[in-house]
N, C-alpha and C positions, 0 to 999 in steps of 0.2 A: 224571742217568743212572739211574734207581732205576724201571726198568722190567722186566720178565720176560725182552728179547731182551736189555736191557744196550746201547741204544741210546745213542749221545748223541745227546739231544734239547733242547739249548739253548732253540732258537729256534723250533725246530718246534711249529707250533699243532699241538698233539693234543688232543683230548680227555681226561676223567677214565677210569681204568677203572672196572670196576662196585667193585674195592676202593677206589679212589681216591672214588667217589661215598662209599661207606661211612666215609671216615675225614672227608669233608667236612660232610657228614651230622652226626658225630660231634663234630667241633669248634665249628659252627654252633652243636646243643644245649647245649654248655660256656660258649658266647661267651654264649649269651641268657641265660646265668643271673647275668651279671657285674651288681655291685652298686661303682656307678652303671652305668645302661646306657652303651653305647657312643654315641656323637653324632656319628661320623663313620666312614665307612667308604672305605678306598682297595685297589684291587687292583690287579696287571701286567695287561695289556690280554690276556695267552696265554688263550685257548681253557681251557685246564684251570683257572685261576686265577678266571675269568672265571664258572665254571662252583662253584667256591669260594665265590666273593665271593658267588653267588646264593643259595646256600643260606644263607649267614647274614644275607643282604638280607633272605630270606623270614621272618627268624625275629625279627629286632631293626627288621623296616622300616625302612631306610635304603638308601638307591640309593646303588652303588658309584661312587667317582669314579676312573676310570684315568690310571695313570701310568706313560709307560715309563719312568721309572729303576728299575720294580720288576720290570722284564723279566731271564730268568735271563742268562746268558751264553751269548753270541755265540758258536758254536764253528766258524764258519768251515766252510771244506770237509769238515771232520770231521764235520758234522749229518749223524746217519744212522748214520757205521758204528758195527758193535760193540768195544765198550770193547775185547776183544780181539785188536782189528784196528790196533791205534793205536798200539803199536810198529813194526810193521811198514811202515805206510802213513807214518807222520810221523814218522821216527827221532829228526829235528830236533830237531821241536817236544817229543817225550818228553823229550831228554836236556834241556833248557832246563825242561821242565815240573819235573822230577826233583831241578836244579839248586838255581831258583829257582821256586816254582808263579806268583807274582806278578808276577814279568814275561816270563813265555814264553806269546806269543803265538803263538795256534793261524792255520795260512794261512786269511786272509781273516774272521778274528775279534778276540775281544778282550782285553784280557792279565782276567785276576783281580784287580788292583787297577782297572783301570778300572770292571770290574762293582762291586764294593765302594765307589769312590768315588762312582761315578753311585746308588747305593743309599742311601748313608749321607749323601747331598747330599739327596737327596726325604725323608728321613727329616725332616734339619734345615729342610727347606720346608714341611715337615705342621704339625711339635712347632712352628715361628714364629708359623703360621698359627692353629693352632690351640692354642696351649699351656697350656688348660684345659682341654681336653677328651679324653675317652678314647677312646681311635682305634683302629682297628681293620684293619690292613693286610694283604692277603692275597697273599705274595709267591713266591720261588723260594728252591734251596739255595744257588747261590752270593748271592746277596742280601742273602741273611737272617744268613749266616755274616759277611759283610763289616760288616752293620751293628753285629751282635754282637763281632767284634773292635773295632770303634772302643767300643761301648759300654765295652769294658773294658779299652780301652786296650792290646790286643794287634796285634803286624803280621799284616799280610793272609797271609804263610807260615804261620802257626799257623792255619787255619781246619779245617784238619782234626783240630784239636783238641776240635773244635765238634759234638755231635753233636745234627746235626737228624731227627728222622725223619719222614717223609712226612705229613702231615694234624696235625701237631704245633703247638703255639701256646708260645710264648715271651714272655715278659712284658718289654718295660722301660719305665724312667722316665726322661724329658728333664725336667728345670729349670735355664735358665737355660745354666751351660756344665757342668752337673752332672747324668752320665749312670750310670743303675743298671740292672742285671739283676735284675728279681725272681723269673723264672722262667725255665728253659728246658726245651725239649722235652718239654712236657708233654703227654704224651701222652694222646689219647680215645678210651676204650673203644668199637668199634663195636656198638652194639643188634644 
């Protein structure tokens, strides 16, 4: 939801904005300079992601392979309106979101542990498939945060604990059943 209008934008294929080009831009140049290169790249199939994943295709030449487990969250009929509209319209779904964020499902979306589960499931699909090699995955917030709680062994209620900022790279490590954080929200300076 980390746009200007304060939309929620789940689902919604939008494009990057010209900031979002810039912090993509930026992440890209940080990714090409990793020592070993990267030898696989995966992105969410969204428009903006998509658009991500390009920029660092163009920079480490590797073609992106898409995954929907790396799609953000389903916000159901809620896609669209403003964040500040979402007491009002779904009283419900707020008080449940409020309660528990992990299992209050928005009408006609998806709870927060589902997104984190289907995220933290393509993770353990990559790290199997490929679990020598250094990957390079270009995803969403609630995604990135769910995969981050399993990494560190916290529940899917603490993701707001998590903070991600927009065009940000986050580092972990899979071995085996042995998961580490070496970095988060590292942020890139835009040129």
């Amino acid at each position: 939801m980390a746009n200007k209008a304060q939309l929620v934008l789940g689902t919604s294929d939008v494009p990057l904005t010209e900031l979002g080009r810039g912090q993509a831009k930026a992440a890209a140049k940080k990714i090409s300079l990793m020592e070993p290169s990267p030898t696989i790249l995966f992105s969410s199939p969204y428009q903006r992601a998509k658009e991500t994943a390009g920029y660092i295709s163009n920079v480490i030449g590797l073609n992106p392979i898409f995954i929907d487990g790396l799609k953000e969250m389903h916000s159901g009929e809620m896609e669209g309106i403003k964040a500040s509209e979402m007491d009002d319209k779904y009283p419900e779904y707020m008080k449940n979101w409020r309660r528990d964020h992990s299992t209050a499902r928005p009408p006609g979306g998806e709870t927060l542990e589902e997104v984190h589960s289907r995220a933290w499931k393509s993770i353990l699909n990559i790290f199997n498939e490929y679990d020598e090699s250094l990957v390079v995955v270009v995803a969403h917030l609630f995604p990135i945060q769910g995969i981050l709680c399993k990494v560190l062994g916290i529940k899917s209620n603490n993701f707001e604990k998590l903070v991600i900022d927009l065009g940000s790279l986050s580092y972990i490590e899979i071995q085996s059943n042995s998961y580490r954080l070496l970095r988060m929200n590292d942020i890139c300076p835009i040129d």
